[in-house]
C-alpha positions in Angstrom: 0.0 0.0 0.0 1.5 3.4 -1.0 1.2 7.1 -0.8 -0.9 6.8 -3.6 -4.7 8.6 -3.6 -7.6 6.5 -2.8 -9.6 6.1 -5.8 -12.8 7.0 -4.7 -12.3 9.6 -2.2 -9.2 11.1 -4.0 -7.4 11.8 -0.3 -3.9 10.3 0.4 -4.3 6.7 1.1 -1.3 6.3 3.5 -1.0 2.7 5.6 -3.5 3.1 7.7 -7.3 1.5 7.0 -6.9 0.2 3.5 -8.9 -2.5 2.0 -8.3 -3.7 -1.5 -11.9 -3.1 -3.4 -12.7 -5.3 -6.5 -15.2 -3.1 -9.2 -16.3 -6.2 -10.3 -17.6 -8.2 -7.6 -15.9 -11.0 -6.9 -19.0 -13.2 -7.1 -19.7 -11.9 -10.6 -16.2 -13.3 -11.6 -13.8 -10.1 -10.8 -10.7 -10.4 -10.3 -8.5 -6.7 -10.2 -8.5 -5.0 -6.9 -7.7 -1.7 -5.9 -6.5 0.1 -2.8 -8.8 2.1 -1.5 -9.7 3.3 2.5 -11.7 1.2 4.7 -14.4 3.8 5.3 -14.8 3.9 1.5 -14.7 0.3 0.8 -17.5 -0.1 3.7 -19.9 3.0 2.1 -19.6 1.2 -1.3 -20.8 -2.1 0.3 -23.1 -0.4 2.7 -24.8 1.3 -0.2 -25.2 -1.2 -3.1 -26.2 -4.9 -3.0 -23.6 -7.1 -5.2 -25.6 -7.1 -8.0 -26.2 -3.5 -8.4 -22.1 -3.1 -7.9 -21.7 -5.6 -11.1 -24.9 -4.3 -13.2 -24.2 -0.1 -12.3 -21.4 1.0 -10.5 -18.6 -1.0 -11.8 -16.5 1.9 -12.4 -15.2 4.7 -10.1 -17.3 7.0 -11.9 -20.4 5.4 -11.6 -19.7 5.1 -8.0 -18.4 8.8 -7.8 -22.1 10.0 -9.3 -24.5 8.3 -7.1 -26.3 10.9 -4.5 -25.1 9.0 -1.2 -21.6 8.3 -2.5 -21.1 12.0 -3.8 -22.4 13.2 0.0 -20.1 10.6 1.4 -17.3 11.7 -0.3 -17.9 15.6 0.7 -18.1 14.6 4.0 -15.3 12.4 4.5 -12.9 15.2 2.2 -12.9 16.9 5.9 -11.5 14.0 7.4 -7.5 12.5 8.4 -6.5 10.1 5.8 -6.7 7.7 8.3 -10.3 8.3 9.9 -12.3 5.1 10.4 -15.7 4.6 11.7 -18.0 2.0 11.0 -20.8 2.7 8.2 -23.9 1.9 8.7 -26.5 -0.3 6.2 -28.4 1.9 3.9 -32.3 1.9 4.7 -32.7 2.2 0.9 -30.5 -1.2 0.5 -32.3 -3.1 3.3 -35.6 -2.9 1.0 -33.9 -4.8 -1.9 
């Protein structure tokens, strides 16, 4: 894990909280990973069910557009590079 920024965030990834993230679920047959923080990795999954992540928001793009990930992402620009907290399950995901 380097200096490198997180991709969907864009802060400074540093050594601290970093998962690997695969755009392509694993269970849909993905297989590249990417650095990316913990509290990112967790919104993405808290967010979207698998198959949403393999049908939709596949890219860092995608991801970057959606309404909850776009207010994530404003909020956590505020934070340390190496902030963690737990996410919590989307209402919205819990209905699908």
């Amino acid at each position: 894990m380097s200096d490198a920024a997180c991709p969907l965030c864009g802060r400074p990834l540093g050594k601290a909280h970093v998962d690997r993230h695969h755009l392509i679920p694993k269970t849909c047959k993905g297989r590249e990973q990417f650095d990316i923080h913990k509290i990112c990795h967790q919104k993405i999954h808290s967010t979207f069910t698998e198959h949403e992540l393999f049908k939709s928001f596949h890219t860092w793009e995608a991801l970057r557009q959606h309404e909850d990930i776009r207010a994530f992402i404003a909020w956590v620009a505020k934070k340390d590079p190496a902030y963690f907290s737990r996410n919590v399950r989307s209402n919205s995901k819990s209905k699908r």
